[in-house]
SELOVEX-176099 format. One line per field, with one value per residue (C-alpha): x, y, z; residue number from 1; residue in three letters. Coordinates in steps of 0.25 Angstrom, whole numbers, plus 2048, in hexadecimal, padded with zeros to 3 digits. Layout:
BEGIN
east <- c(X_...)
north <- c(Y_...)
up <- c(Z_...)
num <- c(NUM_...)
residu <- c(ALA_...)
% end
This chain:
BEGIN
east <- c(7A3_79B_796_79C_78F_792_79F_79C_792_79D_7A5_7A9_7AC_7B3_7AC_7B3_7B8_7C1_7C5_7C8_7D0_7D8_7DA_7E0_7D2_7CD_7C1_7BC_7BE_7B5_7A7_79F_794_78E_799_7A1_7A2_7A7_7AB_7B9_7BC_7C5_7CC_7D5_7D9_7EA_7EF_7FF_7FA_7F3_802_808_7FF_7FC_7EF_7EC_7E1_7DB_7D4_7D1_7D0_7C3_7BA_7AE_7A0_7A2_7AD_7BC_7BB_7C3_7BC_7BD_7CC_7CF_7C8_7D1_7DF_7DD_7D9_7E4_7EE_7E9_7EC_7FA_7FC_7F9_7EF_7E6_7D8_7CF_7C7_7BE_7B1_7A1_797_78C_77F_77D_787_783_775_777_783_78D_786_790_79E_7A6_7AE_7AB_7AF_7B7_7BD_7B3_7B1_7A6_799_797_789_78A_795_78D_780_77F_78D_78F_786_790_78B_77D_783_78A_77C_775_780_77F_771_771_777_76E_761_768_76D_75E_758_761_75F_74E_752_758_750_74C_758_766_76C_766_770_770_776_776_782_77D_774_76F_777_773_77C_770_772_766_768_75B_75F_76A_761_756_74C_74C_742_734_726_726_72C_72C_735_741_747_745_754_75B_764_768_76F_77D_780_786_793_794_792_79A_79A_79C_7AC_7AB_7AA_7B4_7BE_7BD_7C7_7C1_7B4_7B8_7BC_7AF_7A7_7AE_7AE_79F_79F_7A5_79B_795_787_785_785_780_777_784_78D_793_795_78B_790_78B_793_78A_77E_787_783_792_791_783_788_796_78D_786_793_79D_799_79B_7AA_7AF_7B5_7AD_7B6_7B1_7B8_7BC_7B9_7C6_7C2_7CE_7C9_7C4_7BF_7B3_7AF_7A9_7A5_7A5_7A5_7B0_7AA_7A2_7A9_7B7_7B7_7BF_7BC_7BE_7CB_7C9_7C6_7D3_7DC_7D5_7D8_7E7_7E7_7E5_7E9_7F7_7F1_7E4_7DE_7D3_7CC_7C7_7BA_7BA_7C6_7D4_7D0_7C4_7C7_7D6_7D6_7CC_7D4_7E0_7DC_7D2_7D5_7E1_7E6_7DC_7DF_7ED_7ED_7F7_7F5_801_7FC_7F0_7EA_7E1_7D8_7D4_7CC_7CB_7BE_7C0_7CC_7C4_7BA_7C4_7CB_7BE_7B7_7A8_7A2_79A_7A7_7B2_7B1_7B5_7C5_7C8_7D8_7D9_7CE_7D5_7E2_7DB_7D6_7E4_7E4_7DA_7E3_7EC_7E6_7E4_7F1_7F7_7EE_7F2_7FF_7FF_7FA_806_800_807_7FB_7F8_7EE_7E6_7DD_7D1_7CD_7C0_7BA_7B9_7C8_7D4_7E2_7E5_7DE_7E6_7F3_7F2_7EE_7FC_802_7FF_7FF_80E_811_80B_814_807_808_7FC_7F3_7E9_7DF_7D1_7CD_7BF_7BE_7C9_7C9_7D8_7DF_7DC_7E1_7F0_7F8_7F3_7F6_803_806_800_807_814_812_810_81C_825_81E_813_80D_812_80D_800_800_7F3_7ED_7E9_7EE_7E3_7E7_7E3_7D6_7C9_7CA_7D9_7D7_7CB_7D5_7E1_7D6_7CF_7DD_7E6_7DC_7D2_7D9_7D0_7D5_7C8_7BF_7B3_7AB_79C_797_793_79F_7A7_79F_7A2_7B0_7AE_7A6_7B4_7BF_7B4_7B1_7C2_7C2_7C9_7D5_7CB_7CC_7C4_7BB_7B7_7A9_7A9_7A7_7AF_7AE_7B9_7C3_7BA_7AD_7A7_7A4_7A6_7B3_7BB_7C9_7D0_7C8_7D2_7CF_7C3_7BB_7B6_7AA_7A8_799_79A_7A2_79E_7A5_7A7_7AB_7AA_7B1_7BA_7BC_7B6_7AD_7AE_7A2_7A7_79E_791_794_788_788_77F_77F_773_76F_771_767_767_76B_773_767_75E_768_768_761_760_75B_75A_761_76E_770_773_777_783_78F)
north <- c(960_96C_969_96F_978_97D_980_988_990_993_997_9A7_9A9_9B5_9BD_9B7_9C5_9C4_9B5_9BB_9C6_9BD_9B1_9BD_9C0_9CF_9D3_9D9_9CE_9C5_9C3_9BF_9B5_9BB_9BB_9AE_9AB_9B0_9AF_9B4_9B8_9B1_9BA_9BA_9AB_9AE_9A2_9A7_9A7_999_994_999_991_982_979_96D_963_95C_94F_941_933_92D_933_92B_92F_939_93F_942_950_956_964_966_961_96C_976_972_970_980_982_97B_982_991_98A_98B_998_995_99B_991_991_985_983_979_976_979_971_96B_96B_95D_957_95F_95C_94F_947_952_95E_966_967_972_96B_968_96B_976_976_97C_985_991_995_987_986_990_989_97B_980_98A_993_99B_994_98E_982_989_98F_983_97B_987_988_97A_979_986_97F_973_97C_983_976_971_97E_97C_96E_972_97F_975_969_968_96D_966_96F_968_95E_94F_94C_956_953_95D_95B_962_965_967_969_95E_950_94A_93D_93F_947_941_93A_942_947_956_95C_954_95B_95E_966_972_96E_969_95E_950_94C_942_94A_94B_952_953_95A_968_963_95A_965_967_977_975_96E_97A_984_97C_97D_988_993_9A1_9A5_9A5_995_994_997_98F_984_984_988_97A_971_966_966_95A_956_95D_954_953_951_95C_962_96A_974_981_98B_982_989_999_996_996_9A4_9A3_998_99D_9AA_9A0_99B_9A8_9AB_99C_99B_9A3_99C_99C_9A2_99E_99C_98F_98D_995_99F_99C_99D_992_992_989_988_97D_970_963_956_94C_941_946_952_957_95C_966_977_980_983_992_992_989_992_99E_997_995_9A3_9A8_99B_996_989_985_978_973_965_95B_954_944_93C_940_935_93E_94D_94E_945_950_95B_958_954_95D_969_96A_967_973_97D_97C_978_96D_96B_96A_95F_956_954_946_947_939_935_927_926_926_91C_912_912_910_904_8FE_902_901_912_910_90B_916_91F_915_912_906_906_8FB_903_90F_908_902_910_915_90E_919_924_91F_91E_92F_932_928_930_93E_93A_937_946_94A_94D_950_949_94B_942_949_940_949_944_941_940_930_92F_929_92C_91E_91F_92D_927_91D_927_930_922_91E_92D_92D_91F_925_932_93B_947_945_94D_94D_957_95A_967_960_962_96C_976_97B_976_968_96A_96F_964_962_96F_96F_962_968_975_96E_963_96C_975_96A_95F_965_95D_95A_95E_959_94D_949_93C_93E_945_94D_948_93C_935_935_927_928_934_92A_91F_927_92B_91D_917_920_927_91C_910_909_8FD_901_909_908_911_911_912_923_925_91E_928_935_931_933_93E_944_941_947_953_953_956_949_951_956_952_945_948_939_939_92D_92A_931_924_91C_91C_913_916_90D_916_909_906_90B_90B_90A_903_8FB_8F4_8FB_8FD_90D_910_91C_91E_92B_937_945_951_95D_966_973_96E_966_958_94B_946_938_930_923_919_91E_92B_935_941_948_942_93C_93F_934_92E_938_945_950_95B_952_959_966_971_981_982_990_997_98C_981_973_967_96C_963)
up <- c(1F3_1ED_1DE_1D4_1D2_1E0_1DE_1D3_1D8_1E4_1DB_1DA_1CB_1C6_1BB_1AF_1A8_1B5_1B2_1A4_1A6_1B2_1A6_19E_195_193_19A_190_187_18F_18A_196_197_1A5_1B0_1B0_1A2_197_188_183_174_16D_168_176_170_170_16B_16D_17C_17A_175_184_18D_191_18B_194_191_19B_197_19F_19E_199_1A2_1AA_1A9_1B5_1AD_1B3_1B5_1AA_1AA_1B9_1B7_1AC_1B4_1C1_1BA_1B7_1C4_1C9_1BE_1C4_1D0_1CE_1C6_1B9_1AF_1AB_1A3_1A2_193_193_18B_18F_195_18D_192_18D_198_1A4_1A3_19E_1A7_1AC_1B3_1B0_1AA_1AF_1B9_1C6_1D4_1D6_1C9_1C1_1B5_1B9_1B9_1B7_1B5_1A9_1A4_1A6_19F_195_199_18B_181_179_178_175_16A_166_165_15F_153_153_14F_148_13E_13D_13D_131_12A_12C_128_11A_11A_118_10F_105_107_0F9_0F3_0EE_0F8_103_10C_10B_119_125_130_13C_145_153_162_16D_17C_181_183_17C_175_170_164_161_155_151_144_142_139_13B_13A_12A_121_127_134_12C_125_12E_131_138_142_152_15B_163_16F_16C_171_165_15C_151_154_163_15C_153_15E_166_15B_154_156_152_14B_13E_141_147_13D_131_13B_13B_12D_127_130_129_129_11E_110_104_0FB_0F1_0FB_101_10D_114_11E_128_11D_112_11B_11C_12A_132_134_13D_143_148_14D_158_15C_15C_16C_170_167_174_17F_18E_198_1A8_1B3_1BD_1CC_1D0_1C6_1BC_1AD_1A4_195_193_184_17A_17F_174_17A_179_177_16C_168_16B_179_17B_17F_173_16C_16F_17D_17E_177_180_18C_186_183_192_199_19B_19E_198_19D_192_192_187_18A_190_190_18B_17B_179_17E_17D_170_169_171_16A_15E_15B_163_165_157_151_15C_15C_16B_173_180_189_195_195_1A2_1A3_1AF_1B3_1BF_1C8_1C4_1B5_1B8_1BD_1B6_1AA_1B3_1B3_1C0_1BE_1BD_1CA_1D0_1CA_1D8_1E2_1E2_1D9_1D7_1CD_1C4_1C5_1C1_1B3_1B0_1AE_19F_19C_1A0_19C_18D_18D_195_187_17F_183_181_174_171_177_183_192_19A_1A9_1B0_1BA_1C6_1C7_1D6_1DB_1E8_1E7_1E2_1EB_1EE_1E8_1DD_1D9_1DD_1D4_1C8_1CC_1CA_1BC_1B8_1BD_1B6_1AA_1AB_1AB_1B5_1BD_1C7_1D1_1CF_1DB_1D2_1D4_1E3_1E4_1D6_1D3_1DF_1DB_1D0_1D2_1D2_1C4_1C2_1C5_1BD_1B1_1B1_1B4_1AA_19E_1A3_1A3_199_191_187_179_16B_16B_160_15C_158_14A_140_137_12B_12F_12C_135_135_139_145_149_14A_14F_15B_15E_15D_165_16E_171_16F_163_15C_150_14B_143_13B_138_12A_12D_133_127_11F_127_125_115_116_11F_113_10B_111_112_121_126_12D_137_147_14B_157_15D_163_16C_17B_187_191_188_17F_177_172_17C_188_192_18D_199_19C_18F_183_17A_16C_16A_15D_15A_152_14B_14A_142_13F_141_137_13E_131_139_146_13B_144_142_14D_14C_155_15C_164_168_16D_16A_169_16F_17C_185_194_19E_1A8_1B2_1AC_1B3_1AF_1BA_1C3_1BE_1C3_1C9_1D6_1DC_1D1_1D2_1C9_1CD_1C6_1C1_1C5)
num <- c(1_2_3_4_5_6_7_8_9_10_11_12_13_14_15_16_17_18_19_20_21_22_23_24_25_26_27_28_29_30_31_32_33_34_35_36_37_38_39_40_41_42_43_44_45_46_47_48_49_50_51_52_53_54_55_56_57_58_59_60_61_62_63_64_65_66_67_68_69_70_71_72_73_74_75_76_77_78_79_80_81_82_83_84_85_86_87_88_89_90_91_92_93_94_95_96_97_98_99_100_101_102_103_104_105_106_107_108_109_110_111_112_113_114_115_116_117_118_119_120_121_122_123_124_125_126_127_128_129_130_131_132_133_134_135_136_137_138_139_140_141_142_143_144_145_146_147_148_149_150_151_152_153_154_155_156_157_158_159_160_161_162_163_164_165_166_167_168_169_170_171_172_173_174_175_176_177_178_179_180_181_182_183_184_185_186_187_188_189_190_191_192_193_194_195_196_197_198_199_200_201_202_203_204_205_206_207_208_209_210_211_212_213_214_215_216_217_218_219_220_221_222_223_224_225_226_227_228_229_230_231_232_233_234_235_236_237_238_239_240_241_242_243_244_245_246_247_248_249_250_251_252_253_254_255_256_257_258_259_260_261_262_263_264_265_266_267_268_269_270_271_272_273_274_275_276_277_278_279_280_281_282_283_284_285_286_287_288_289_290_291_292_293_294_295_296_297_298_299_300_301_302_303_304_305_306_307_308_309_310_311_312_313_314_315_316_317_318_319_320_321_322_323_324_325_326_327_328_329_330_331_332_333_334_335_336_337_338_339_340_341_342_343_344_345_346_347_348_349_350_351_352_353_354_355_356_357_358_359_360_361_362_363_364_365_366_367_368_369_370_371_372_373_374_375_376_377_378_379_380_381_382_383_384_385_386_387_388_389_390_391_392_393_394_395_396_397_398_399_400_401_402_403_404_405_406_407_408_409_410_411_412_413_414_415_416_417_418_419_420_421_422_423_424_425_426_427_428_429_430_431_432_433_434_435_436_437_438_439_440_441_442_443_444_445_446_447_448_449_450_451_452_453_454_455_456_457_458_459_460_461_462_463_464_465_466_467_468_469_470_471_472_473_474_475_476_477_478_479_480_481_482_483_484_485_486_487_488_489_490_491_492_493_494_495_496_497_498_499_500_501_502_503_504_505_506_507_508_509_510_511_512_513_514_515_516_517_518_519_520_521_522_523_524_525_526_527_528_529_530_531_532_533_534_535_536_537_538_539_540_541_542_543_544_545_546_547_548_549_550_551_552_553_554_555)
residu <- c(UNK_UNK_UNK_UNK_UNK_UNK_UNK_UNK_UNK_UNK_UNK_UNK_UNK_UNK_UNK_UNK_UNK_UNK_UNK_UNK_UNK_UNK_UNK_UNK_UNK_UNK_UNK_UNK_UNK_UNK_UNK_UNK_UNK_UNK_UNK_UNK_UNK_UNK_UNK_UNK_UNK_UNK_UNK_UNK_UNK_UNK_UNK_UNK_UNK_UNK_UNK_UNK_UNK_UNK_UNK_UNK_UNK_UNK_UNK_UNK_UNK_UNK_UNK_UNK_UNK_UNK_UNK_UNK_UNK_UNK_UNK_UNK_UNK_UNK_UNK_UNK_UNK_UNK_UNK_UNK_UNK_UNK_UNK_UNK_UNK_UNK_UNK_UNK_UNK_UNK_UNK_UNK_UNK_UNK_UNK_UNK_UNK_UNK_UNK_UNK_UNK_UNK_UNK_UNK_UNK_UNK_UNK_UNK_UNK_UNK_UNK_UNK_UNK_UNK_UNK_UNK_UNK_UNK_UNK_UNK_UNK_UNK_UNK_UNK_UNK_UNK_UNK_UNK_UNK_UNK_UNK_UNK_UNK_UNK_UNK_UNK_UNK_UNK_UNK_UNK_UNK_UNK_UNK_UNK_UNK_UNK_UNK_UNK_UNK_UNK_UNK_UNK_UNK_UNK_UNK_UNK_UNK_UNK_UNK_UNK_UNK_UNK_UNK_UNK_UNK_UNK_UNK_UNK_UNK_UNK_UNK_UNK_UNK_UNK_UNK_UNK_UNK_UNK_UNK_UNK_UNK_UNK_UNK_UNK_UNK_UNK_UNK_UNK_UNK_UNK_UNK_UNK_UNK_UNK_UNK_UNK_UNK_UNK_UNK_UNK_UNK_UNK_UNK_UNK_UNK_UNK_UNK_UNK_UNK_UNK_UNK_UNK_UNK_UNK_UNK_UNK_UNK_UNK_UNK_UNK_UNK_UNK_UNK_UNK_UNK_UNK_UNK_UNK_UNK_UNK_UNK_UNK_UNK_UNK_UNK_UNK_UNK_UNK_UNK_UNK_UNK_UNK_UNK_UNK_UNK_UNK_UNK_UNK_UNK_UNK_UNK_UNK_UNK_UNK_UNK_UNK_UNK_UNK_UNK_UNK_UNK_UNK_UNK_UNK_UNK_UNK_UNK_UNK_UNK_UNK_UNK_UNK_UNK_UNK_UNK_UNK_UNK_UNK_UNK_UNK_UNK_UNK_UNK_UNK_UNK_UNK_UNK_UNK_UNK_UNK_UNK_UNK_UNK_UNK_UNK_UNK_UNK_UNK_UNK_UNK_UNK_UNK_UNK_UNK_UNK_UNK_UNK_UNK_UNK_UNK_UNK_UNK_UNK_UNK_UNK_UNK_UNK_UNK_UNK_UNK_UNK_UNK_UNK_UNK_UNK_UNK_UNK_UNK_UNK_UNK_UNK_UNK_UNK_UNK_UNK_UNK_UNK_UNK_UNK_UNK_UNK_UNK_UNK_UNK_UNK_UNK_UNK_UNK_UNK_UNK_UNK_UNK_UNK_UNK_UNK_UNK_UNK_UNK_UNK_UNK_UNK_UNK_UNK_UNK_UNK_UNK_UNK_UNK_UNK_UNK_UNK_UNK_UNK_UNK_UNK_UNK_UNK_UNK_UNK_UNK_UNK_UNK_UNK_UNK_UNK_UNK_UNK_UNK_UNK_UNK_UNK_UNK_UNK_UNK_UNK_UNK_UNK_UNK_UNK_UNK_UNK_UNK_UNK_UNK_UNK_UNK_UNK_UNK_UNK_UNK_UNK_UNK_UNK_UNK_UNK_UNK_UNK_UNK_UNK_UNK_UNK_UNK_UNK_UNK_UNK_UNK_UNK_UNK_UNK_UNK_UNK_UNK_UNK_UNK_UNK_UNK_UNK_UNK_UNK_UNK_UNK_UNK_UNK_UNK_UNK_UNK_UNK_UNK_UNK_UNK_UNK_UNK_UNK_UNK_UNK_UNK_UNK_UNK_UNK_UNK_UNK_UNK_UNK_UNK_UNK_UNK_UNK_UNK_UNK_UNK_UNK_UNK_UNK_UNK_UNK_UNK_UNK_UNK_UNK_UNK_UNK_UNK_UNK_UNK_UNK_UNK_UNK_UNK_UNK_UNK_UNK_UNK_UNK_UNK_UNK_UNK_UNK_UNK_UNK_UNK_UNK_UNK_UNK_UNK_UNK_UNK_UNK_UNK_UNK_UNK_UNK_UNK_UNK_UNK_UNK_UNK_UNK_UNK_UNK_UNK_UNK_UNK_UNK_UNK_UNK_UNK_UNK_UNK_UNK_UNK_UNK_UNK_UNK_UNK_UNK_UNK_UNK_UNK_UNK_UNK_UNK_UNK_UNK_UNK_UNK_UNK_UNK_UNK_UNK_UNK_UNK_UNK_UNK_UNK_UNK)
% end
């Protein structure tokens, strides 16, 4: 098998003004970033087309440390969906730098199913998360810079809530002290760093619907606390308008094409297991202006991506989608049943049987949203006939429609069985009316409950002294209705990474609470998640490199 990087490079991509025009776009509409990519204005956004056509979200089971391969499986289902004659676009999110040098190489997609030019896509594709990072700290060199202006004056600021990103993972500034050397260099101050996917203006971006929502967005961010009391935020510093200037290219969505040259929107990229992990609301509703099926995805398993997709997402954008699709793998099954990690390749019935409790928990999930679920078996090379059978099995005795998919290996061929069992499902049993888990006249602490309870399965939870104090500082600031956006980690339903399968009677410690004024959610921090990630032993840039004008390392 040829590495993805290959195939890529193999791959004869169209110019993207004629994947426009063929997805329905004006070429003259098309703001090109060299030849394959793209940015499309949007004022194209229709949203009485939008109503016409069919959003599917594919999420997945918890995911092992290798991941289940929920990008390459988006990009396949529309593959597999242009297949069989139907217009379909994929919007996913971008790549962080921080990953693919760090433990990934790469995320968009693998094999022959593949969102193109990868490596521009994988690295630094548009700049929107250069921009992101650059607003991002635009604001803090501004906040210090006031903070200095008005260090001997009452209107100076008692307490600052922002700090720095960056799209590195270094968990070396996750703590640091800024403004040493003397008074000349700054204040000294206690402060850190996230990785730009956890910034509150990468959510902002994501979420925002136009320019003009943009900007108040960033406008009401809290910076931090007068010293009587009141709220300090970027209109306090009549800097919103300088802000929204470095992020008014980036607010458009990224139009590039797939291995068999059918269109996908590639735009935003929060994490969701420290943010909400889902692609931008206006690259969605541009795919659901131009594509009659739009398949979208929501970062890690179905309680942390899906749970914020619909929760957050979808409740603000007006969006519901009309099938779910769960991708599980064998090896994610047995490691939930128990298999030891260095065992999860080699056939293990019994394990794979136990696993099913964990599918079972997101299929349940799902439905309680209201959603039609599908389970796809995305196959790997080390998987057995057996093994699959026995998937199909408990799909069927769950009354979930179930699919093998081989896009990996095979690009939209493999994928059309799933295909077909998508487009008839929702034609004949589309999904309900979304119903979400909390309402938002509820209390944080009740959305946090309503979440830990129903989603993860916790029988308690427990609240630090700063995270009891945020809570106060929320009902103070009369925001309590906004969304809740947990932070914990992706290998569990608990907060325990090494709690497999499906942790039961578990006790959930919130550690702190973030208020994200401008995004207008609540990131509430479970466990010991960080976040701004750090780089494992042996990290992907070791296998980076360009040797004769080509880059490798790119998987």
């Amino acid at each position: 098998m040829k590495t993805d990087i290959e195939i890529a490079r193999e791959t004869k991509l169209n110019k993207i003004e004629d994947i426009a025009e063929k997805l329905g776009v004006p070429r003259d509409e098309v703001q090109n970033y060299g030849r394959y990519i793209a940015k499309v204005p949007i004022h194209l956004i229709d949203k009485k087309e939008m109503d016409k056509h069919n959003l599917i979200l594919v999420s997945a089971i918890t995911p092992n440390k290798a991941g289940v391969g929920k990008t390459t499986v988006s990009i396949g289902l529309s593959l597999g969906l242009n297949k069989i004659g139907k217009k379909a676009v994929v919007a996913l999110r971008e790549p962080s730098l921080g990953p693919c040098f760090g433990m990934k190489g790469g995320a968009a997609g693998g094999g022959y199913s593949q969102v193109l030019p990868m490596e521009n896509i994988n690295l630094h594709f548009t700049g929107d998360f250069h921009a992101v990072t650059s607003a991002h700290n635009m604001i803090t060199a501004l906040l210090d810079n006031y903070i200095y202006q008005n260090r001997n004056s009452c209107e100076g600021l008692k307490e600052v809530k922002w700090k720095r990103v960056l799209d590195v993972n270094d968990r070396s500034l996750r703590n640091i002290v800024s403004g040493l050397g003397g008074s000349a260099n700054g204040i000294p101050t206690e402060t850190g760093f996230d990785i730009t996917a956890a910034s509150e203006i990468m959510a902002i971006l994501c979420l925002a619907t136009d320019i003009d929502d943009l900007k108040r967005r960033v406008g009401n961010i809290l910076l931090g606390y007068t010293y009587d009391g009141k709220p300090f935020t970027v209109n306090d510093m009549g800097i919103a308008g300088a802000i929204t200037v470095l992020l008014k290219d980036a607010l458009l969505p990224n139009l590039v094409q797939t291995t068999e040259n059918t269109p996908a929107f590639i735009h935003g990229g929060p994490f969701a297991n420290i943010a909400h992990g889902c692609n931008s609301v206006l690259a969605t509703q541009m795919a659901l202006t131009y594509g009659d099926y739009v398949i979208t995805e929501a970062g890690f398993g179905a309680d942390l991506g899906a749970e914020k997709f619909f929760n957050i997402k979808c409740r603000k954008a007006g969006l519901s989608p009309k099938l779910t699709v769960i991708v599980a793998t064998a090896q994610s099954l047995k490691l939930h049943g128990g298999v030891p990690e260095a065992q999860i390749k080699e056939p293990n019935k019994e394990g794979l049987i136990r696993g099913f409790a964990n599918l079972d928990k997101h299929i349940e999930n799902m439905k309680n949203f209201g959603q039609q679920v599908i389970v796809t078996f995305n196959r790997f090379a080390s998987d057995t006939d057996e093994e699959i059978a026995l998937v199909a099995e408990h799909c069927k005795e769950k009354g979930v429609g179930f699919a093998v998919n081989t896009v990996f290996a095979d690009g939209g061929k493999g994928a059309v069985e799933l295909a077909r069992l998508v487009a008839e499902t929702i034609e004949k049993n589309p999904s309900k009316p979304l119903k979400f888990t909390y309402e938002e006249s509820d209390s944080i602490r009740k959305k946090v409950r309503k979440i830990a309870e129903g989603i993860y399965g916790a029988s308690s939870i427990v609240y630090t002294t700063l995270a009891e104090k945020k809570l106060k500082e929320i009902e103070k600031l009369g925001i309590a209705h906004f969304p809740v956006c947990i932070a914990k980690t992706q290998y569990s339903f608990s907060s325990d990474p090494k709690a497999y399968g499906v942790a039961k009677d578990f006790e959930l410690k919130v550690r702190d609470i973030i208020i994200n004024n401008g995004a207008e959610m609540i990131v509430v921090v479970m466990g010991e998640i960080m976040r701004m990630p750090g780089l494992p032993k042996e990290p992907q840039a070791r296998h980076i490199d360009i040797v004769n004008g080509l880059i490798e390392g790119l998987s």
